[in-house]
N, C-alpha and C positions, 0 to 999 in steps of 0.2 A: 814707104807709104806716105803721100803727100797728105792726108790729114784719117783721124782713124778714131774708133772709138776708145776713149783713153779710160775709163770705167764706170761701170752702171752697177744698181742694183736691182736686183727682180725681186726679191723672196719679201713678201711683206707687201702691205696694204699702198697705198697710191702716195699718201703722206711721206710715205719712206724711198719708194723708188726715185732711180733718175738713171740720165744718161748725159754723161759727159762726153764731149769730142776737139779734140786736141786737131785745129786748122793751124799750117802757115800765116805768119802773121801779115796782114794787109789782104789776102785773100777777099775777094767779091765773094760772098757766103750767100746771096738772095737768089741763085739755084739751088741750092742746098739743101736737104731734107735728108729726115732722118722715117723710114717705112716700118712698121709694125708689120709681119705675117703672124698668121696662126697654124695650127699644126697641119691643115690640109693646105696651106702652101697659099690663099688667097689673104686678102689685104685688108685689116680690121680698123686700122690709124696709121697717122703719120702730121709731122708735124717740121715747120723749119726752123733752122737753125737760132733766129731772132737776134740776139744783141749777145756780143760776148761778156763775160762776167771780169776777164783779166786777161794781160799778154806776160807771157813769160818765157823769155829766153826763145824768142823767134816761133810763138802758136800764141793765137787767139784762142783762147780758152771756153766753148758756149757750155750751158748745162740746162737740159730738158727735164722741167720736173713737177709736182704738187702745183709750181704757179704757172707754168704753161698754160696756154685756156684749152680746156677740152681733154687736157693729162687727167684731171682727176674724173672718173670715170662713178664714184660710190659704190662699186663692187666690192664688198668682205674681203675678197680675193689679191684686189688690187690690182693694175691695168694688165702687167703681166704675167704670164703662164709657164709652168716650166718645158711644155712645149712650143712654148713661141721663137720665134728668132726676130732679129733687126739687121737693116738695112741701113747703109749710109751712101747716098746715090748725089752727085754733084751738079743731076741737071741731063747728064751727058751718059753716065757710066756708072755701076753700082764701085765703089770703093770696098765696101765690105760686107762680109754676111753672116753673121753671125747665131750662133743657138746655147742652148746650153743645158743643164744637168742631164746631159749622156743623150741627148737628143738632137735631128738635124729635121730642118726642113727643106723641101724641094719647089720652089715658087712657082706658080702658076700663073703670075700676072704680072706686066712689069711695074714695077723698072728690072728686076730682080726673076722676071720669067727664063724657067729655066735652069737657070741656079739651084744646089745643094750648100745650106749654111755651112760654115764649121763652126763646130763643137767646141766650147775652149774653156770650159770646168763647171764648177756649184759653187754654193755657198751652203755652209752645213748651220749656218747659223741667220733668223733674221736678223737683218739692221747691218749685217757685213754685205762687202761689194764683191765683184771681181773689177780688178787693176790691169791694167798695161804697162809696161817701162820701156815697151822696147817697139815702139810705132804701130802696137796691132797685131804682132807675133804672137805673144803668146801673152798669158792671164794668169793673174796667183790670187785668191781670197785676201781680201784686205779689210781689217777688224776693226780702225780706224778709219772709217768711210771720210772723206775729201775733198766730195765735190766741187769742183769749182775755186780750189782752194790756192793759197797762195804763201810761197815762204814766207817766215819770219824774217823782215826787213826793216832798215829806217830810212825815211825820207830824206834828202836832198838836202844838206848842209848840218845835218847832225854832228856834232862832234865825237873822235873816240881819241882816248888818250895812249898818245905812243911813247916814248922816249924821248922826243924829241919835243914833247908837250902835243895838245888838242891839234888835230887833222880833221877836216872835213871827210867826212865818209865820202864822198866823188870822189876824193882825190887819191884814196888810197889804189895802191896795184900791188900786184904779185911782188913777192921779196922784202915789202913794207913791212914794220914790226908794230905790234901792239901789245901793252901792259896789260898784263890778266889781272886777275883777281888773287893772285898766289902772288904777285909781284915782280914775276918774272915777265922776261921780253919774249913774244911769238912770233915767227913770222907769217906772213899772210900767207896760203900758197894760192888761192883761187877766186878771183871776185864774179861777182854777179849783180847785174843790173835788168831792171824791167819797168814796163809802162801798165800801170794796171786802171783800166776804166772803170769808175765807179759810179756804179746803179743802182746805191742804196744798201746793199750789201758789199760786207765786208770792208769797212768805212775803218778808215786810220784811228788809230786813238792818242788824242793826246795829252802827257803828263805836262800841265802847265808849273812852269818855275816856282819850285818851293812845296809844291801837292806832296813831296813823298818825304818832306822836313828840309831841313837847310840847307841851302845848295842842291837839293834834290828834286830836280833838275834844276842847274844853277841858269840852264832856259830851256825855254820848251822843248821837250823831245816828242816828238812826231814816228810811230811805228805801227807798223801794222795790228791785228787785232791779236793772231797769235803769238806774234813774239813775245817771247820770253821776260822778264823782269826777276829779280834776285828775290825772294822773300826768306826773310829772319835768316839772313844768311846762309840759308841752309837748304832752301828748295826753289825751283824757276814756277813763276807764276802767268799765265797768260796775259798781256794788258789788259784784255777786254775783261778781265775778273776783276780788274781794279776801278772800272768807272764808277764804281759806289761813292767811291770816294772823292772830296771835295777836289776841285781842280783836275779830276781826269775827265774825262767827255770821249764817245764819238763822233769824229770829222764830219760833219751834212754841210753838203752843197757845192762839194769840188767835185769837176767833172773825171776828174784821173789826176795819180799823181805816180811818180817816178821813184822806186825800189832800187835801194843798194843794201848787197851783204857781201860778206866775205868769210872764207873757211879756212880754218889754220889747219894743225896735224891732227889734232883735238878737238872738241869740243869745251870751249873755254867760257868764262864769266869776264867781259872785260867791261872799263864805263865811257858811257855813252853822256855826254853831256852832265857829267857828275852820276851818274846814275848804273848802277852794277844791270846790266841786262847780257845778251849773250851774242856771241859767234857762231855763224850758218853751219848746223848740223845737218850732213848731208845724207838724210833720210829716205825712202822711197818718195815721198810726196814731193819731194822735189828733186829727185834724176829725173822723174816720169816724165816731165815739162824740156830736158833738156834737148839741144842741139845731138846729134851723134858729136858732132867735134868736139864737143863740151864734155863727154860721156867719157872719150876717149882718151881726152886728157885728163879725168878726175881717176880713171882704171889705173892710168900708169904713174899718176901721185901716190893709188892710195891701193897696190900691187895686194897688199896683204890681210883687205878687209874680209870681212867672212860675208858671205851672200844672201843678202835680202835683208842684211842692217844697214846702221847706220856707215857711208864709207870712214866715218873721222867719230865714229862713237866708243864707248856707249857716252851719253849726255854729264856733263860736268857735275848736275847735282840731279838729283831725283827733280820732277817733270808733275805738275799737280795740274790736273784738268778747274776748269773754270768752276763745276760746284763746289770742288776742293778747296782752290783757293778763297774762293768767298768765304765757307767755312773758320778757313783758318786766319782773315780778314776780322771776322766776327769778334774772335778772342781779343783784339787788341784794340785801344782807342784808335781813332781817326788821328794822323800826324798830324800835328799845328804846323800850319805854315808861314814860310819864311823864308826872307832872302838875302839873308846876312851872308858871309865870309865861313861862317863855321861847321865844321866837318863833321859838328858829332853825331852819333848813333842818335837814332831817332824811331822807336818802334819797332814793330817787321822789317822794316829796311834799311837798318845798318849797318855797313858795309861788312864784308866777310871777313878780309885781312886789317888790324890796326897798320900794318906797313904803309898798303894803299891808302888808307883814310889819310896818313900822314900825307902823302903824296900829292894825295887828291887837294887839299889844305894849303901844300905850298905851289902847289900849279893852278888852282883857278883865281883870274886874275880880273872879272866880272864883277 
């Protein structure tokens, strides 16, 4: 399916729904629309595509929602219905048609006159989605809604520490090793790269040099909002739970910037520019974005994962959502910063293994 609806929510009021659709990337989108029926089959909304939110691994990423003009609707009810269905029409030809909790409808009008939706699940809870992974085939409940979302990455000249001392994140490939958190060497098996346009949402965050104590970041590190971060050793923290804190910020004013990760056998804690954050867990939320070639070759690295997790999981340390981690932010001062030579433990964010810290100590040379 050349571009398909990748996953919406219906159950819940307008504030909560949406609709994501997963395009080729470069595609002309401004025939594009996405049609609203109701259950007698005739045409209530509809609305175009508008500006993509991210690209990832070969799809423009758009998301119809609350800020769309004319989505939020002020019905209790919210825009839609559990007998509605959607349309994704490219101008020329309906692409897909869709309905959902055990319902179909039969259109009456075009683009979609004619047509009987399919059917393709519920959601037994509000605030959960239905997803796609696999182009539009088929739909699973998804309890972690995503919209629009984007792997945990870092930008463009980050450092991560291999064996061989500090490598720019571009430059790593397949077969490449990296120093974990345990102190051992990984090898890389799969990178990933992407272009993601930024519109305000979902703005990079970065830990300026020294924000998370000495050497931490011995310089800037630049990462998306959900990547990961190492807190008190002992749990992953989301970046954007940490902009409270002096020297972290949201990115404003770059118009896109350029995503690298990479994924070992595991999910590991390795450092990033002095700084313990993690390696691509390859979760639903992002096979969903991928190439089939990309799919095919993560199936046959990772032959023995079990279905609908993580392929290289479960996650190195427990995974704290952003009020959590604020939370437990709360408990501890704010880290002095500084840009000294020195490795030590500094608050929540002291490194997990004394081996690495040693490491870390005698390899940064800044």
């Amino acid at each position: 399916m050349p571009a398909y609806i990748s996953e919406f929510s219906y159950l819940g009021t307008s504030s909560g729904e949406f609709i994501e659709i997963a395009v080729p990337a470069g595609t002309d989108v401004s025939s594009y629309s996405v049609i609203f029926y109701q259950f007698n089959g005739t045409i209530y909304n509809g609305f175009s595509l508008g500006t993509s939110v991210t690209t990832m691994n070969g799809h423009d990423i758009y998301v119809i929602n609350n800020s769309s003009l004319g989505f939020s609707t002020g019905d209790p009810m919210g825009m839609f219905y559990a007998d509605d269905a959607i349309a994704l029409f490219d101008g020329s030809a309906v692409i897909q048609f869709i309905s959902w909790a055990g319902n179909t409808v039969t259109a009456v009008q075009d683009p979609a006159n004619g047509l009987t939706s399919t059917e393709v699940g519920f959601t037994a809870t509000q605030g959960n989605s239905l997803q796609s992974d696999d182009g539009g085939l088929t739909y699973y409940e998804q309890t972690s809604v995503n919209q629009g979302s984007i792997p945990a990455c870092y930008a463009t000249g980050m450092l991560l520490l291999t064996p061989q001392g500090w490598c720019a994140v571009e430059t790593l490939q397949e077969g490449d090793w990296l120093l974990g958190a345990d102190g051992e060497a990984h090898p890389i098996l799969w990178v990933w790269r992407g272009t993601q346009a930024l519109d305000g949402t979902g703005n990079p965050v970065l830990i300026s040099r020294g924000a998370l104590g000495p050497n931490r970041p011995f310089a800037d590190l630049i990462v998306s909002p959900q990547h990961r971060i190492v807190l008190d050793g002992s749990t992953f923290a989301p970046a954007k739970a940490l902009t409270a804190l002096k020297g972290i910020r949201e990115m404003r004013g770059k118009r896109e910037i350029t995503w690298h990760h990479f994924a070992c056998a595991a999910h590991i804690a390795v450092l990033a520019n002095g700084v313990e954050s993690e390696s691509l867990l390859l979760g639903p939320q992002v096979l969903k974005f991928l190439r089939k070639a990309d799919l095919h070759r993560l199936y046959s690295l990772f032959k023995n994962a079990e279905k609908g997790g993580a392929l290289n999981g479960p996650p190195a340390l427990p995974c704290l959502t952003v009020a959590a981690a604020r939370r437990r932010l709360a408990a501890f001062e704010k880290p002095a910063q500084d840009t000294t030579n020195d490795a030590a433990s500094c608050g929540p964010f002291e490194l997990t293994h004394n081996l690495l810290g040693e490491r870390l100590a005698k390899t940064v040379a800044f």
